[in-house]
C-alpha positions as CSV (number, residue, x, y, z in Angstrom):
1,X,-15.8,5.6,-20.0
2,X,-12.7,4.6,-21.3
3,X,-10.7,1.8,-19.9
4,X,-6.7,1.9,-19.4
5,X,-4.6,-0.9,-21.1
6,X,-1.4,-1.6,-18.6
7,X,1.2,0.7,-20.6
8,X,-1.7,3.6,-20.0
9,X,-1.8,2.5,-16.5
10,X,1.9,3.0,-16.7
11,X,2.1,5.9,-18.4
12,X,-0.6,7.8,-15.8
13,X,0.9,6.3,-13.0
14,X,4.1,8.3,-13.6
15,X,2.8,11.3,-13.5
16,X,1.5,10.4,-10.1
17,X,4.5,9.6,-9.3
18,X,5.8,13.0,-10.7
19,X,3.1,14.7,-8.7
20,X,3.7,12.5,-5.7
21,X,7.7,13.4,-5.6
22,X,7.1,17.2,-6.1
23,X,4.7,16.9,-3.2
24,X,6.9,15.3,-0.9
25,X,9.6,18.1,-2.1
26,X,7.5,20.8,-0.6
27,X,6.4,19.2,2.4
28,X,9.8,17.7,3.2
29,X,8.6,14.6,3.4
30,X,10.6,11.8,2.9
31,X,10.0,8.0,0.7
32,X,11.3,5.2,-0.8
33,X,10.5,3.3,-3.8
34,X,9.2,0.0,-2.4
35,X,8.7,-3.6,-3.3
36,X,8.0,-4.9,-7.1
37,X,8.8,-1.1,-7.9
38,X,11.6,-1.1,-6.5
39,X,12.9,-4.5,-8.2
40,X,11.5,-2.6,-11.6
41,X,13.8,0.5,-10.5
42,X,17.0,-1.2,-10.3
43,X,16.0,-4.0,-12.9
44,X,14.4,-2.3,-15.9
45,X,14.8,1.5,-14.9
46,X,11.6,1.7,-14.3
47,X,8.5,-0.1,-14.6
48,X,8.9,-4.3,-14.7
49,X,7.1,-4.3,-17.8
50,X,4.1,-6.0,-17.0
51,X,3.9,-4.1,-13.5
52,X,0.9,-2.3,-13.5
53,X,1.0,-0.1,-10.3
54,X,3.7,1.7,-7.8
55,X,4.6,0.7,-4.6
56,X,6.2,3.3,-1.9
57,X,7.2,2.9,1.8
58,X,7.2,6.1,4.0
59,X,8.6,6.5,7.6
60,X,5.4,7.1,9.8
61,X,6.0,10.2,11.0
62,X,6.2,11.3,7.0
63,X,2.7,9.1,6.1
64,X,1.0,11.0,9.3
65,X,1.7,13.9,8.0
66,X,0.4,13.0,4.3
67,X,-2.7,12.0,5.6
68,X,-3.3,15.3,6.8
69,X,-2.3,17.0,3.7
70,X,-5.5,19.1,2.2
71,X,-5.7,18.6,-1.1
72,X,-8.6,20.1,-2.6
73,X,-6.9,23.7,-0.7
74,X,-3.7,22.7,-3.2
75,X,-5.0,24.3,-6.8
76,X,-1.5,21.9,-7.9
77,X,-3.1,18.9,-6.2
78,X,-6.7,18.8,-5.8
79,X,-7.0,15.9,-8.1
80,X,-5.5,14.1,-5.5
81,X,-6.6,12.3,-2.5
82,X,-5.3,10.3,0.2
83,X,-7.7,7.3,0.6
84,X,-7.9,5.3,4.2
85,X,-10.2,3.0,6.0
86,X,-11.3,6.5,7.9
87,X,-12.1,8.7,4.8
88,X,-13.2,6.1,2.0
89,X,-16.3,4.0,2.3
90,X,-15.6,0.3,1.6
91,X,-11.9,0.8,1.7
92,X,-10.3,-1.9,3.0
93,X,-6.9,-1.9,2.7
94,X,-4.1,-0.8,5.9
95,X,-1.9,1.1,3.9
96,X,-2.9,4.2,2.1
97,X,-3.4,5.0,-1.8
98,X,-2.4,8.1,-2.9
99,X,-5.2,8.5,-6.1
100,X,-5.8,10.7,-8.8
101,X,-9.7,11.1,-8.9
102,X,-9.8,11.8,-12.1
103,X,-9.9,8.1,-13.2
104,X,-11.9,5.2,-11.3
105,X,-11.0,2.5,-10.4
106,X,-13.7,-0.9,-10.4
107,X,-13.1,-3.7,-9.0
108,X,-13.4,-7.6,-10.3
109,X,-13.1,-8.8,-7.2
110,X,-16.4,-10.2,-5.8
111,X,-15.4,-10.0,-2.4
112,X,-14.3,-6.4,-2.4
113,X,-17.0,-3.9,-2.3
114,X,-17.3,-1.0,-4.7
115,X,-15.1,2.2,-3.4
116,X,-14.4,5.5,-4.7
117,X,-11.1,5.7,-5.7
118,X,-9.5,6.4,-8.9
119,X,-5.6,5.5,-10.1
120,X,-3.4,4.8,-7.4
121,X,-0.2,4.6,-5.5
122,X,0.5,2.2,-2.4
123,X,1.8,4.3,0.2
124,X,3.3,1.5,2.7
125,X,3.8,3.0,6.4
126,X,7.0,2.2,8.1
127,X,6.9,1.5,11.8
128,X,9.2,0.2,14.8
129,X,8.8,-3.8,14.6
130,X,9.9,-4.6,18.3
131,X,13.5,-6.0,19.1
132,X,13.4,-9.9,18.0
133,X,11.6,-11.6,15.0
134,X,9.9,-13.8,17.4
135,X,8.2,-10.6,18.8
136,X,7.6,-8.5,15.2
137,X,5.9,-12.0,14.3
138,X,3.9,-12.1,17.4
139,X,2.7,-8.4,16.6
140,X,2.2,-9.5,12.8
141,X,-0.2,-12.6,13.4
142,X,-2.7,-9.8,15.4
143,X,-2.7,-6.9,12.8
144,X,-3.1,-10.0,10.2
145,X,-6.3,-11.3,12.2
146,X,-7.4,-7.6,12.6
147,X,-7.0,-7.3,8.9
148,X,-9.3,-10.5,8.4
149,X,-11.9,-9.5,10.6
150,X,-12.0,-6.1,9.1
151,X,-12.1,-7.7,5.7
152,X,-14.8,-10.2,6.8
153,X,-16.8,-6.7,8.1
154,X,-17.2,-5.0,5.1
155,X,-18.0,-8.4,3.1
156,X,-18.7,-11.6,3.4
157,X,-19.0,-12.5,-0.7
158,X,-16.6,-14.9,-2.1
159,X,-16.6,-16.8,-5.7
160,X,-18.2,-19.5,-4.8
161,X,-21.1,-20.3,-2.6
162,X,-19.3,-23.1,-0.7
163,X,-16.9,-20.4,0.4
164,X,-19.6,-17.8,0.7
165,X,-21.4,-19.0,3.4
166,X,-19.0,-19.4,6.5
167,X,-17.9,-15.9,4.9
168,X,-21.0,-14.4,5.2
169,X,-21.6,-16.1,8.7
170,X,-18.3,-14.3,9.7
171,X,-19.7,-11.0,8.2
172,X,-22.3,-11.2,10.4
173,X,-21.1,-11.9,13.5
174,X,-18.6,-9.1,12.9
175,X,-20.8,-7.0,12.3
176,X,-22.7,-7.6,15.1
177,X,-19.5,-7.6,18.0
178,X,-17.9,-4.0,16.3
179,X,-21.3,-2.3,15.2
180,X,-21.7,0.2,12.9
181,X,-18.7,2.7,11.8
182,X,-16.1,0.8,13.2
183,X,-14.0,1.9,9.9
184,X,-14.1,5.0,12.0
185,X,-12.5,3.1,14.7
186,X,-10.0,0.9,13.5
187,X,-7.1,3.5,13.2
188,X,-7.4,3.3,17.3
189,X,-7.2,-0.1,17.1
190,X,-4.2,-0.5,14.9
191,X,-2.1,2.5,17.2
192,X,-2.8,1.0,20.4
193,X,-1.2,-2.1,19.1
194,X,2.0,-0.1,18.0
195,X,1.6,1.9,21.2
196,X,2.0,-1.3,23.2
197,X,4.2,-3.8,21.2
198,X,6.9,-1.2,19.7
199,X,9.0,1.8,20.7
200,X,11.6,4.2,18.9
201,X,14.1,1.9,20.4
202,X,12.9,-1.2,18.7
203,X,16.0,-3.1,16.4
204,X,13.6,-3.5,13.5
205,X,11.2,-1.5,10.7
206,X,9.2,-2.9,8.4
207,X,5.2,-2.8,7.8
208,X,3.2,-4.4,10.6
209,X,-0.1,-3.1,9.6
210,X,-0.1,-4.3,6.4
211,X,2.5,-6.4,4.6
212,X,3.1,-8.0,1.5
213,X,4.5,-10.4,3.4
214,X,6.0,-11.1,7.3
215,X,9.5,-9.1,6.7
216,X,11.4,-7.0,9.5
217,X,14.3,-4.9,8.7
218,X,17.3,-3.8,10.5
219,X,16.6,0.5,11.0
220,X,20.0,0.7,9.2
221,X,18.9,-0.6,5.9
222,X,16.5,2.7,5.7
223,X,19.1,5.1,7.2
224,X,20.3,6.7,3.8
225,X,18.5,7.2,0.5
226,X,19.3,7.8,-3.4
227,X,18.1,9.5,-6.0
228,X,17.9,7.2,-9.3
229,X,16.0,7.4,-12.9
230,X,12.8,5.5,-12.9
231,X,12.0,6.1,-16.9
232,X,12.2,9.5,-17.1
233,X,11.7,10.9,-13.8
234,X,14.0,11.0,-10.7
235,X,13.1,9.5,-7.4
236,X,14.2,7.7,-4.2
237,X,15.4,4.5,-3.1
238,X,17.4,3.0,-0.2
239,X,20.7,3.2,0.0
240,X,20.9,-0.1,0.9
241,X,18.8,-1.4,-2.4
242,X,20.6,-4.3,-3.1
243,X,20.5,-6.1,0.8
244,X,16.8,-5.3,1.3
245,X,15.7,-7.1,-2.2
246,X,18.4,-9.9,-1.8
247,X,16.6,-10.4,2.0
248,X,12.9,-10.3,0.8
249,X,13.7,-12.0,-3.2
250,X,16.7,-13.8,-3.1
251,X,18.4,-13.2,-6.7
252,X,15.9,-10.4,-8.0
253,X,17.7,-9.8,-11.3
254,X,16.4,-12.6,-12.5
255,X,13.3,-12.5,-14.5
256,X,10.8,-14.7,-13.4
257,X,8.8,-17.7,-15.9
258,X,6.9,-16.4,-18.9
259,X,3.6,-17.6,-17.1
260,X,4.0,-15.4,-14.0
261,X,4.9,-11.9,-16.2
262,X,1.2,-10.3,-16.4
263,X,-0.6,-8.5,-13.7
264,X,-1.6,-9.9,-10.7
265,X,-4.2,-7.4,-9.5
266,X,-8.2,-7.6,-9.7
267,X,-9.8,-4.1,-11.0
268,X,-10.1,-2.1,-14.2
269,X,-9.3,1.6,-14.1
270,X,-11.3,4.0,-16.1
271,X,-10.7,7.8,-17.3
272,X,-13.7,9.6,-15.7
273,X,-15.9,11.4,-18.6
């Protein structure tokens, strides 16, 4: 199989995101450029060069309704999935990747199990984050140890054997309190916790189930959207660009040091023979 260099990763990756926009067109479902993404959107126009993957935030009651979406019905689409902890073995990740299963992805990771998943884009889901940020960090800290407990379940390797063995001890014991399938069960786990600690009246969004890091925002940073260029396509991004990055970067047209400009992720992606 051939292996994709970051500018192929790049180039694939925006026809996802191509695919991804006309899909959200004819559901009428709305989404935002998110993250490094959408640093790269303002910054460079696009990707940040050595960026080597998309980022997108989606109001929940649009991400529901993607999850549902059948793919393999959509002649347009079928390449496509949505993968989750409920619908992909080994997955372990709280927010969604929208993949293109005509490449596959590998991991280098040691502690991440193989999965079956190809070229991907992070689909972020944004929920009510309760009323204070002493509460929204309160309800982070439990979704983060639910996180860690799922991640200990479905492996306890690590890259070294000092830090393999409590690891694996954890894995075990796991695995022994939530049984088998419990990646079939998790999804009620996570919406009772947003069932109980938020409400549409909540002051603040953000992404409690799975964060890049602990950030609540205030609803009206999300309340209108724009259409930009990101290379040569057209897609969306908060009104409000320019106070959410400030908030979660501090001065985010600056480029960071030479060291830090290369990926940060651990896999290989492959086009499928």
């Amino acid at each position: 199989m051939e292996m994709l260099g970051v500018k192929q990763i790049q180039g694939e990756t925006l026809k996802m995101l191509k695919d991804f926009d006309d899909l959200c067109t004819n559901l009428e479902l709305n989404y935002f450029i998110a993250y490094g993404s959408l640093i790269g959107a303002i910054r460079h126009k696009g990707f940040i060069p050595w960026d080597d993957d998309i980022d997108i935030w989606m109001p929940r009651k649009d991400f529901d309704k993607l999850l549902k979406y059948e793919f393999y019905k959509d002649i347009d689409f079928n390449k496509y999935k949505i993968c989750t902890r409920s619908n992909t073995k080994n997955y372990a990740y709280g927010m969604a990747r929208f993949s293109n299963q005509e490449f596959k992805y590998v991991t280098t990771d040691i502690s991440e199990k193989d999965v079956d998943m190809g070229l991907f884009i992070d689909i972020y889901p944004l929920d009510n984050y309760c009323s204070s940020k002493e509460e929204a960090y309160k309800l982070h800290k439990k979704f983060k140890i639910l996180n860690k407990e799922y991640f200990f379940y479905l492996s306890g390797k690590s890259n070294t054997l000092l830090k393999t063995i409590p690891r694996m001890i954890l894995h075990i014991l796991i695995r022994l309190v939530y049984g088998k399938n419990w990646d079939q069960r998790i999804n009620k786990k996570i919406n009772s916790y947003l069932e109980k600690y938020t409400n549409k009246d909540d002051r603040f969004i953000g992404v409690p189930v799975w964060e890049l890091r602990f950030e609540p925002f205030e609803k009206d940073l999300f309340v209108g959207r724009k259409r930009v260029v990101f290379e040569n396509i057209n897609v969306w991004i908060p009104e409000k660009s320019d106070i959410i990055l400030k908030k979660m970067y501090g001065n985010y047209m600056e480029l960071p040091p030479i060291s830090e400009q290369i990926p940060h992720h651990g896999y290989k992606v492959y086009r499928r023979n």
